[in-house]
N, CA, C and O atoms as a Tinker XYZ file with bonds, in Angstrom:
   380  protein
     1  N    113.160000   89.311000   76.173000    73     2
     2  CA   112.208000   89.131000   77.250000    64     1     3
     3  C    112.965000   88.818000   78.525000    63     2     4     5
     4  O    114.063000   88.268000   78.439000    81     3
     5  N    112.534000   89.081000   79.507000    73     3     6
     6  CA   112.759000   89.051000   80.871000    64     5     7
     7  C    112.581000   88.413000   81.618000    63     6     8     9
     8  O    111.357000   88.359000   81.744000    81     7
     9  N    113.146000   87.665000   82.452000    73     7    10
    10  CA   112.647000   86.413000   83.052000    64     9    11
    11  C    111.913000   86.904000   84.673000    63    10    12    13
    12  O    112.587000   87.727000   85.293000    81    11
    13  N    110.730000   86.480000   85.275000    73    11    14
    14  CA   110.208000   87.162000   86.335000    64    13    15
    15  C    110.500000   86.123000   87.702000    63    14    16    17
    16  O    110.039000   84.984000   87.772000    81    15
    17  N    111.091000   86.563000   88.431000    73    15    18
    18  CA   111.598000   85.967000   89.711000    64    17    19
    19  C    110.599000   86.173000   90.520000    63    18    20    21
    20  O    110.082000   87.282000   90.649000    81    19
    21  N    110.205000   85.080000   91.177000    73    19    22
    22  CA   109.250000   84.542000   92.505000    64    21    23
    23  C    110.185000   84.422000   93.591000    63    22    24    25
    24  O    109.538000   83.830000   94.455000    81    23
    25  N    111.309000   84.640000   94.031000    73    23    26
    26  CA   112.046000   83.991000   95.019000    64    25    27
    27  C    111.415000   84.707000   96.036000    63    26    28    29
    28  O    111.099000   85.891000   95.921000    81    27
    29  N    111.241000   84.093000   96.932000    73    27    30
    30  CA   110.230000   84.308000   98.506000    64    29    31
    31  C    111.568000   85.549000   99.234000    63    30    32    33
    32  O    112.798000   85.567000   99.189000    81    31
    33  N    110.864000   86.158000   99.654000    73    31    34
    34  CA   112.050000   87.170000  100.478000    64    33    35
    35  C    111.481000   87.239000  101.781000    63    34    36    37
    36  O    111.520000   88.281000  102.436000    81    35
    37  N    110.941000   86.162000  102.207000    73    35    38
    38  CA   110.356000   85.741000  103.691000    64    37    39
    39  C    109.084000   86.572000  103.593000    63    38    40    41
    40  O    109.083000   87.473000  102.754000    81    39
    41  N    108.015000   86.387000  104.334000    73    39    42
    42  CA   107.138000   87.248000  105.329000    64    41    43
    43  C    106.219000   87.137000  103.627000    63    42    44    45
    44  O    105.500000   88.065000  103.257000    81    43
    45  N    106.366000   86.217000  103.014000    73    43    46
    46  CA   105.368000   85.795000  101.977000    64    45    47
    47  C    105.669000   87.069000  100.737000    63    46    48    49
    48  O    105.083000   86.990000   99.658000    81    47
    49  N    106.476000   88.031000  100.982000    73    47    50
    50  CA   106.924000   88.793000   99.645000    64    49    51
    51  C    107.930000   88.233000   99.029000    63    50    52    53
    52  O    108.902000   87.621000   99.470000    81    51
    53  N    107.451000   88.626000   97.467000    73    51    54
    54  CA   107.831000   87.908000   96.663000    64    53    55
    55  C    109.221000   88.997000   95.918000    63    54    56    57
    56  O    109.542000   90.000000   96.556000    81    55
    57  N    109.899000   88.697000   94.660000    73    55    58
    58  CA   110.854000   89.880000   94.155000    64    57    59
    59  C    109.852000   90.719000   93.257000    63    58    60    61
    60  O    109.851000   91.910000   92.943000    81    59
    61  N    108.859000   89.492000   92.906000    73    59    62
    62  CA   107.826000   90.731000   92.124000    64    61    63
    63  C    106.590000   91.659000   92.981000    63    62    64    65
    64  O    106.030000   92.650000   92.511000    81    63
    65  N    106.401000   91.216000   93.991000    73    63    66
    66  CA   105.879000   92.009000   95.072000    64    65    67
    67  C    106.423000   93.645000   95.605000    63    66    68    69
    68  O    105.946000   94.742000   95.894000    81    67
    69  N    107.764000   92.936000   95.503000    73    67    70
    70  CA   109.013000   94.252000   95.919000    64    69    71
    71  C    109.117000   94.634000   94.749000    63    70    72    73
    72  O    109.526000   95.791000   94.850000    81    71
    73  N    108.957000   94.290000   93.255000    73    71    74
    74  CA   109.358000   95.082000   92.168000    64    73    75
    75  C    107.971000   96.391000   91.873000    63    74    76    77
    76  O    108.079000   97.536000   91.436000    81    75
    77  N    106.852000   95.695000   92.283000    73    75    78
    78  CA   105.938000   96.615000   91.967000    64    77    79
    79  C    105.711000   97.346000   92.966000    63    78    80    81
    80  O    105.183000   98.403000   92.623000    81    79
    81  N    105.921000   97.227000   94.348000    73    79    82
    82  CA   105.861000   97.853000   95.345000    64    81    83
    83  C    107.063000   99.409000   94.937000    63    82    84    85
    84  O    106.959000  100.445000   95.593000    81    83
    85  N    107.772000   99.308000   94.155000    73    83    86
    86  CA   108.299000  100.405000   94.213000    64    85    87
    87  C    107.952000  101.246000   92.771000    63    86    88    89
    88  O    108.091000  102.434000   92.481000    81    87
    89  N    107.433000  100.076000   91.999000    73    87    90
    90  CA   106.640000  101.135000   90.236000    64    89    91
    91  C    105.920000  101.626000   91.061000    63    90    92    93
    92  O    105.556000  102.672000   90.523000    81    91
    93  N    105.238000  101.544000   92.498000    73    91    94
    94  CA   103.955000  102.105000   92.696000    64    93    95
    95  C    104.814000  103.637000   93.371000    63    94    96    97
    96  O    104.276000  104.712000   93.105000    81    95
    97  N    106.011000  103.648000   94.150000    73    95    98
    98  CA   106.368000  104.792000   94.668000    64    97    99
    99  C    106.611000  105.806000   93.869000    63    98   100   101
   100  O    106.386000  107.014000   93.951000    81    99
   101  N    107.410000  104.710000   92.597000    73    99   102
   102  CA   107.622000  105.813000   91.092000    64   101   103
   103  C    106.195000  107.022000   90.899000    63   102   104   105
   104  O    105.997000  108.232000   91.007000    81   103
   105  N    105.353000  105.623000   90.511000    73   103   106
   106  CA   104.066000  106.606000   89.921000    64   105   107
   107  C    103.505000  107.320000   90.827000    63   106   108   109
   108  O    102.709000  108.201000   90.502000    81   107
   109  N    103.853000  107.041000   92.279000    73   107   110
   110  CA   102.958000  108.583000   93.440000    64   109   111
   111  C    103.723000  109.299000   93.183000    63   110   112   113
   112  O    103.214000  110.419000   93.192000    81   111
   113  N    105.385000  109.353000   92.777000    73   111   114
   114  CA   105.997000  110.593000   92.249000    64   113   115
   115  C    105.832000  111.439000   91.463000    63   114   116   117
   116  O    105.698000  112.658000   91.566000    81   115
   117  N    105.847000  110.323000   90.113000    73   115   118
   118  CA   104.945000  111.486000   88.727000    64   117   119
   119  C    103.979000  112.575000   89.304000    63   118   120   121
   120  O    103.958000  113.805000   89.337000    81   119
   121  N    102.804000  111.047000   89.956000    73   119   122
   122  CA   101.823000  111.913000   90.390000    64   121   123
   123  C    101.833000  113.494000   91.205000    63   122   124   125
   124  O    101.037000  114.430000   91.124000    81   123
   125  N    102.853000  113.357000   91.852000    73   123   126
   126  CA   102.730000  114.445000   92.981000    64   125   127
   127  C    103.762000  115.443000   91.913000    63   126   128   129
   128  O    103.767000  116.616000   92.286000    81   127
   129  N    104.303000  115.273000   91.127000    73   127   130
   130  CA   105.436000  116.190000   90.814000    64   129   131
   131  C    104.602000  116.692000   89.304000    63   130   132   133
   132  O    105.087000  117.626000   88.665000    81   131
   133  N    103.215000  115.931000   88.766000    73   131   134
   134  CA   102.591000  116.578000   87.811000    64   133   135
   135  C    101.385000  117.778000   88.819000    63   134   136   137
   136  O    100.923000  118.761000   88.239000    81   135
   137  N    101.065000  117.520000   90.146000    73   135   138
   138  CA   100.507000  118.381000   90.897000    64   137   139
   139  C    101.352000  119.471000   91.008000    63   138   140   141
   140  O    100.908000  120.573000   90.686000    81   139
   141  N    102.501000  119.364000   91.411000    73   139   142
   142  CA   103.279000  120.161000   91.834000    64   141   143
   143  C    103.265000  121.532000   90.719000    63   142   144   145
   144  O    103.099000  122.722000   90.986000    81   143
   145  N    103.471000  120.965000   89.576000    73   143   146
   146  CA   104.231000  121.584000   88.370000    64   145   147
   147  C    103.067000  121.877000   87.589000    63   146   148   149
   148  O    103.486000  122.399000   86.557000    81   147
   149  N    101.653000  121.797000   87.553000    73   147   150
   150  CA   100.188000  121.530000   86.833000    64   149   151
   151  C     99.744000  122.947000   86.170000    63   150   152   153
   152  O     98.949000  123.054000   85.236000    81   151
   153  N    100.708000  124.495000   87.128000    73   151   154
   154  CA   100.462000  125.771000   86.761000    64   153   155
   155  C    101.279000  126.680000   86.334000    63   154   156   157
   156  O    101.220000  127.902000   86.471000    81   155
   157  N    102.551000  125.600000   85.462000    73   155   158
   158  CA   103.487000  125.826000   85.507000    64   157   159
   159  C    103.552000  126.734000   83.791000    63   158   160   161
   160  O    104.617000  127.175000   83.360000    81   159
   161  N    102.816000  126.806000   83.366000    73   159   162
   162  CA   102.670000  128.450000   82.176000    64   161   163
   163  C    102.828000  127.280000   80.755000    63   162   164   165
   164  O    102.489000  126.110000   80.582000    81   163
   165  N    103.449000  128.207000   80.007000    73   163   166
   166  CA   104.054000  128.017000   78.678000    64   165   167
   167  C    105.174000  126.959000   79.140000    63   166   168   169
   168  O    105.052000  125.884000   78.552000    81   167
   169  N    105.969000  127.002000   79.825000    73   167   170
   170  CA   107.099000  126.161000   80.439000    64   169   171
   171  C    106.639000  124.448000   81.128000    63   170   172   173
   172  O    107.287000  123.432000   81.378000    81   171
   173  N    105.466000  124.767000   81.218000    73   171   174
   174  CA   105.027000  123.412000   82.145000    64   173   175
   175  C    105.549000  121.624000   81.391000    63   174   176   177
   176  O    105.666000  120.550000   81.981000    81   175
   177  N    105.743000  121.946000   80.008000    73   175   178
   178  CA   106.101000  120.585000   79.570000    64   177   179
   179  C    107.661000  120.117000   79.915000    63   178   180   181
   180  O    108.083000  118.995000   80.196000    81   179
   181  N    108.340000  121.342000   79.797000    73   179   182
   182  CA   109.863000  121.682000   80.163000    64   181   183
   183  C    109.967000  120.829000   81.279000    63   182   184   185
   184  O    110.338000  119.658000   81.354000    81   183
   185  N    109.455000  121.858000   82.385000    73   183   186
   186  CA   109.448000  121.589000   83.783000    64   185   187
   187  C    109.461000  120.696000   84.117000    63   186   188   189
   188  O    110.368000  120.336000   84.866000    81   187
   189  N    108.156000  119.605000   83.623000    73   187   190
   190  CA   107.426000  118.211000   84.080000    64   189   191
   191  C    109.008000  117.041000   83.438000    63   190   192   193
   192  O    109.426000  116.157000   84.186000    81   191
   193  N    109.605000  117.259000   82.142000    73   191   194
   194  CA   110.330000  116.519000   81.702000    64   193   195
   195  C    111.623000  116.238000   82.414000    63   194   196   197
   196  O    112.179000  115.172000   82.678000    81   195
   197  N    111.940000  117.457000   82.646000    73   195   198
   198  CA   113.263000  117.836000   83.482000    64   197   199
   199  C    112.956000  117.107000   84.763000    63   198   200   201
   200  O    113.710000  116.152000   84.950000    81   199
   201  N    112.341000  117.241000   85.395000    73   199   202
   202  CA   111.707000  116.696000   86.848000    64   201   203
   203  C    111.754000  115.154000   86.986000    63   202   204   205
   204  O    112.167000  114.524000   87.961000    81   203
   205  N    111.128000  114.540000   85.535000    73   203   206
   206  CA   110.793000  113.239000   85.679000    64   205   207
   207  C    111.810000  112.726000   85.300000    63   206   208   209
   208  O    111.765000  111.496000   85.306000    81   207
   209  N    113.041000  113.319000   84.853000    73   207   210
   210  CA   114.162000  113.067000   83.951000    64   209   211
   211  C    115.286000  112.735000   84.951000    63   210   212   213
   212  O    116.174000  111.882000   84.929000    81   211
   213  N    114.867000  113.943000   86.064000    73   211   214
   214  CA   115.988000  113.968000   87.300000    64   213   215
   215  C    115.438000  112.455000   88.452000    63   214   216   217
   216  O    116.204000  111.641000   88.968000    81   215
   217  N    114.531000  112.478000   88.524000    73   215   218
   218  CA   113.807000  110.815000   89.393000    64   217   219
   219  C    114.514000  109.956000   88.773000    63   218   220   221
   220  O    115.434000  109.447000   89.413000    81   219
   221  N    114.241000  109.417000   86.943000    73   219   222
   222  CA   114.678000  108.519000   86.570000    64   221   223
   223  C    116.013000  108.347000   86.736000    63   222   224   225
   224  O    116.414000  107.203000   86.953000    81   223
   225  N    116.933000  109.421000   86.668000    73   223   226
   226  CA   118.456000  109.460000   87.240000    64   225   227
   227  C    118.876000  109.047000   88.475000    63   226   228   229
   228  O    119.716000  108.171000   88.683000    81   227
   229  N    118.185000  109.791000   89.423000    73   227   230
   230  CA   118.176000  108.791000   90.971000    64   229   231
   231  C    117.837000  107.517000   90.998000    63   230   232   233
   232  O    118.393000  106.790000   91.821000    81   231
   233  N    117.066000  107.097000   90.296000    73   231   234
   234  CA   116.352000  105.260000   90.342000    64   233   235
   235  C    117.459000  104.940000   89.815000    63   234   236   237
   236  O    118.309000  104.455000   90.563000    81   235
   237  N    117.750000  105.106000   88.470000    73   235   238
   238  CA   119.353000  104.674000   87.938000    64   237   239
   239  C    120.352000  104.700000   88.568000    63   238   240   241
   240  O    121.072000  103.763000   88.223000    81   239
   241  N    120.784000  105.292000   89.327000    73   239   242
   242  CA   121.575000  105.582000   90.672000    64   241   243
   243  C    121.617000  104.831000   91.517000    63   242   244   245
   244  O    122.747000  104.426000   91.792000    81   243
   245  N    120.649000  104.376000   92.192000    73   243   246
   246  CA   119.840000  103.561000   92.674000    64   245   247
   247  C    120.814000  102.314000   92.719000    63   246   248   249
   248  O    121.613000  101.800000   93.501000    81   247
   249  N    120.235000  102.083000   91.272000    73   247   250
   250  CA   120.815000  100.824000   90.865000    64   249   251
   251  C    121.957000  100.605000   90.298000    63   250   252   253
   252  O    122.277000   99.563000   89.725000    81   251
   253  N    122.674000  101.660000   90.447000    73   251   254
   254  CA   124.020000  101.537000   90.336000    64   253   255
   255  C    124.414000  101.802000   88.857000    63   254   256   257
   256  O    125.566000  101.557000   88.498000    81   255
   257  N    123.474000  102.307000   87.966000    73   255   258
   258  CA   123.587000  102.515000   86.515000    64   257   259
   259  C    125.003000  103.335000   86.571000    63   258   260   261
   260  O    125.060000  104.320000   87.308000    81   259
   261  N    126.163000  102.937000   85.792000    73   259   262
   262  CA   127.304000  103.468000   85.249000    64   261   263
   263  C    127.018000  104.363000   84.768000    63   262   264   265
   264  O    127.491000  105.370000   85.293000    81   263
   265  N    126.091000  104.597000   83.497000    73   263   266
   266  CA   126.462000  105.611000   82.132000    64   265   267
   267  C    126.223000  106.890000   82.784000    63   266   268   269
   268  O    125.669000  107.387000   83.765000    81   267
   269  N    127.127000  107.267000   81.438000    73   267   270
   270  CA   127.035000  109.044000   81.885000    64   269   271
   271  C    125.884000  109.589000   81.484000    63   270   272   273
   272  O    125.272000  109.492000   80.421000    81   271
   273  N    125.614000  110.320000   82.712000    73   271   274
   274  CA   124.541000  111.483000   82.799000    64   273   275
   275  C    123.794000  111.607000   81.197000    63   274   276   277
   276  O    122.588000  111.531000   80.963000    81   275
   277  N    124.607000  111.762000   80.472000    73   275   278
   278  CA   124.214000  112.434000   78.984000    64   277   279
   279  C    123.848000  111.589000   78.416000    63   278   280   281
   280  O    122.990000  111.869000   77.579000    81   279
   281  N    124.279000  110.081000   78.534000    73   279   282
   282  CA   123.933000  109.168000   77.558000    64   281   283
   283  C    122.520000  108.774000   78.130000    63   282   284   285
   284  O    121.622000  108.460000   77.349000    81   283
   285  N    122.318000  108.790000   79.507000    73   283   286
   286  CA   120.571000  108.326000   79.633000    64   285   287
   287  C    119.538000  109.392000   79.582000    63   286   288   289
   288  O    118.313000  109.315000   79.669000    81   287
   289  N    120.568000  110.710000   79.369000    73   287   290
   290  CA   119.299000  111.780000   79.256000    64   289   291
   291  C    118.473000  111.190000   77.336000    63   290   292   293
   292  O    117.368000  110.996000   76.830000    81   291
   293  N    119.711000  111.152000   77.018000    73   291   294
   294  CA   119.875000  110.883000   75.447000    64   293   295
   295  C    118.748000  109.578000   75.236000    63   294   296   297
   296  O    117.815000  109.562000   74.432000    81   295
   297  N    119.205000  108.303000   76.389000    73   295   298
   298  CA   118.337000  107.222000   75.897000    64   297   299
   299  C    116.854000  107.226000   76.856000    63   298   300   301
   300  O    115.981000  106.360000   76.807000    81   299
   301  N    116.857000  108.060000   77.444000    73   299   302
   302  CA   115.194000  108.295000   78.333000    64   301   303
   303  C    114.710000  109.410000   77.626000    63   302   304   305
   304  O    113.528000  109.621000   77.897000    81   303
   305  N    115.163000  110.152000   76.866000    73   303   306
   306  CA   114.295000  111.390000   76.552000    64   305   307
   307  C    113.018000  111.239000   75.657000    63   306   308   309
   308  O    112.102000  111.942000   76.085000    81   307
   309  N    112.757000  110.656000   74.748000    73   307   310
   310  CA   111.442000  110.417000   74.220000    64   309   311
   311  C    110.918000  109.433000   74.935000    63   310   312   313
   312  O    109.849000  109.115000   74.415000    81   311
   313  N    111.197000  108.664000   76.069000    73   311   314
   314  CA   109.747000  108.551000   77.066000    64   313   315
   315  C    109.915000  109.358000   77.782000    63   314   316   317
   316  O    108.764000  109.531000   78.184000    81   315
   317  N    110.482000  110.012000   78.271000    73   315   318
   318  CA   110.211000  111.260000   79.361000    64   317   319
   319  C    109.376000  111.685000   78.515000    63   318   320   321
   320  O    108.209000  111.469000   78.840000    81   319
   321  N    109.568000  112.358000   77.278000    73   319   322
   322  CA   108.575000  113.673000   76.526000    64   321   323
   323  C    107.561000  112.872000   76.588000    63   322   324   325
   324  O    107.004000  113.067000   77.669000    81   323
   325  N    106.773000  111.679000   75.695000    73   323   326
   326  CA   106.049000  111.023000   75.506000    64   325   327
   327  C    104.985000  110.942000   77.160000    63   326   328   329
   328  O    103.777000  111.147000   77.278000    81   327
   329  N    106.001000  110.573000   78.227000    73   327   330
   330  CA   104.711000  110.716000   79.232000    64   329   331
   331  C    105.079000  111.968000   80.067000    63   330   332   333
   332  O    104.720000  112.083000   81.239000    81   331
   333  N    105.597000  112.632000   79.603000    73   331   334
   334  CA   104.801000  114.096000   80.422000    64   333   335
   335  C    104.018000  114.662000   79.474000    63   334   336   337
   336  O    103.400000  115.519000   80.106000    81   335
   337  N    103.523000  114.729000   77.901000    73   335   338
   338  CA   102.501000  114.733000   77.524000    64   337   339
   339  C    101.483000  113.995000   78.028000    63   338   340   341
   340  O    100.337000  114.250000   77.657000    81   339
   341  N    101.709000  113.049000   78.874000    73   339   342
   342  CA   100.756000  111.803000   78.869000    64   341   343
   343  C    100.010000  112.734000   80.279000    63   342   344   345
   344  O     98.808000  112.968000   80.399000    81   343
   345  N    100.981000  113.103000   81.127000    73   343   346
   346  CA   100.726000  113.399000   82.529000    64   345   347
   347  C     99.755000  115.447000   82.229000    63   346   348   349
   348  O     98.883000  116.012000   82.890000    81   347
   349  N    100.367000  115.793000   81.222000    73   347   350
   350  CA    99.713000  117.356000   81.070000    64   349   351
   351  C     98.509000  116.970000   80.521000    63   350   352   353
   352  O     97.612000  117.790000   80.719000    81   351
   353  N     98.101000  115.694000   79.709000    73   351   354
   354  CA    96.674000  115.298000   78.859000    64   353   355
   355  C     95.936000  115.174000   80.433000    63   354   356   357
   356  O     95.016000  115.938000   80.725000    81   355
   357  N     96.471000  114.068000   81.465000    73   355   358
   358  CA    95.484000  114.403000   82.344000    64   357   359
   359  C     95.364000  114.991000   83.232000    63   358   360   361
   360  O     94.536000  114.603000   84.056000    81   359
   361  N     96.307000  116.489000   83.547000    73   359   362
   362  CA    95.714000  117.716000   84.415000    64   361   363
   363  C     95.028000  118.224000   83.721000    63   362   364   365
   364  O     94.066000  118.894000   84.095000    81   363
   365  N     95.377000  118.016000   82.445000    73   363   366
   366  CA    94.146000  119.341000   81.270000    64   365   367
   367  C     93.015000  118.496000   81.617000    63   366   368   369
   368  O     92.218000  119.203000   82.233000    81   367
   369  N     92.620000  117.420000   81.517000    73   367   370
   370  CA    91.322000  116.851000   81.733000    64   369   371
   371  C     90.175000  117.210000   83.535000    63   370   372   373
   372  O     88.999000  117.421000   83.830000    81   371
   373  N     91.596000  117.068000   84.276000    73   371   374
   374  CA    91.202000  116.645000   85.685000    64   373   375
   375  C     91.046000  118.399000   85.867000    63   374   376   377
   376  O     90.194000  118.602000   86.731000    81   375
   377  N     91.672000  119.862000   85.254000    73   375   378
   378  CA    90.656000  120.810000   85.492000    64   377   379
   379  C     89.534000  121.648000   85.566000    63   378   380
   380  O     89.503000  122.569000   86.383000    81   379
C-alpha cells in the first residue's frame, strides 16, 4: 500500500490534487485516442493497444522510468489489452 501525501503546494493544491489532476489528462487521452481510432476495422483492438501502450511509455518517461522499452511493454500489456477492450465495449455501446 501506498502512502497518500497532502503536502500543500501553495494556492491550496494539494500532491493529491496534482496527482488526479493529471489521471484526469490521462483519461481525456484514452478518451480522444478511442474516438480517434473507433473505425478502425478488424485492426481496431491492435491500434487502440499500441496507442495506449505508446502514452503509457511517455508518462513513464515522464517520470523518469529506467526500464527498457520491452520490459514495460511486457509488464503493461494485459492492462493495456484488458482496457482497450474496456474502451471498444464502450464505442460499441455509444454507436
Amino acid at each position: 500500500m501506498h502512502d497518500v501525501h497532502f503536502e500543500d503546494l501553495g494556492h491550496g493544491i494539494t500532491m493529491i490534487d496534482a496527482q488526479l489532476y493529471r489521471q484526469g489528462q490521462v483519461s481525456t487521452c484514452l478518451v480522444e485516442m478511442a474516438h480517434e481510432h473507433a473505425n478502425g476495422g478488424a485492426d481496431r483492438h491492435q491500434i487502440l493497444c499500441e496507442a495506449m501502450m505508446q502514452l503509457l511509455i511517455r508518462r513513464l518517461r515522464d517520470h523518469e522510468c529506467a526500464l527498457p522499452e520491452e520490459e514495460i511493454r511486457e509488464l503493461l500489456a494485459p492492462d493495456v489489452d484488458l482496457n482497450a477492450q474496456g474502451l471498444e465495449v464502450w464505442l460499441d455501446k455509444a454507436a
